[in-house]
N, C-alpha and C positions, 0 to 999 in steps of 0.2 A: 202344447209344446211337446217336442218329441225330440230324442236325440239318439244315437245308440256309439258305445266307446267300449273299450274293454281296459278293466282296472290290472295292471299289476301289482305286484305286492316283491319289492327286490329289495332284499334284507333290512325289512321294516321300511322301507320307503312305499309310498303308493306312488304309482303313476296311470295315468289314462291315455289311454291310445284310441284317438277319434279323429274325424276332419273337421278341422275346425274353420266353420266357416265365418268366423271375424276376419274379416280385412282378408277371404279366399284364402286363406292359409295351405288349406288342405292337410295332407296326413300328418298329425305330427303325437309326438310323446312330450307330456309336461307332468309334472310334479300335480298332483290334485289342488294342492293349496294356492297354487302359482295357474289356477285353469283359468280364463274367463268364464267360458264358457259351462262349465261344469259348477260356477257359484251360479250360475242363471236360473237352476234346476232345487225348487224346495221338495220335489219326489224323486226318490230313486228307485228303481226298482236292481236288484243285483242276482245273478244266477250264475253257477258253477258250470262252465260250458265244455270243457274237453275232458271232464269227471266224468259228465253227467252225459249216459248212454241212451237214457229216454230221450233226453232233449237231442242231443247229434242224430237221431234216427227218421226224430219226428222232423227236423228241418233237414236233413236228407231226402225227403219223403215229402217233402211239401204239406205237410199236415198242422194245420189249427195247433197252437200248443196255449195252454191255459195258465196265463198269468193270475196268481194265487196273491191278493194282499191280506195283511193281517191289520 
């Protein structure tokens, strides 16, 4: 299973921003705890994306980027 969303974080709220494809929804923003789809998910992987200048260069660049778990 695979998904990809991007978390906010608006004054201690989390939210996810993903398509959500229950019932073809498509683009939407919901609360993390209010997700379906994001309870469907026992792994999450998470990365700093508009920080993080390796990561913007390497997918500018079409380049392999190496997902790191602990």
């Amino acid at each position: 299973q695979s998904h990809v969303g991007y978390i906010q974080n608006k004054h201690g709220d989390l939210f996810i921003i993903h398509s959500n494809y229950i019932n073809a929804e498509g683009v939407v923003i919901e609360k993390i705890e209010d997700s379906q789809v994001f309870s469907c998910y026992t792994k999450i992987y998470i990365a700093e994306i508009s920080t993080n200048k390796t990561l913007m260069n390497k997918w500018l660049r079409n380049e392999p980027i190496e997902i790191v778990t602990r």
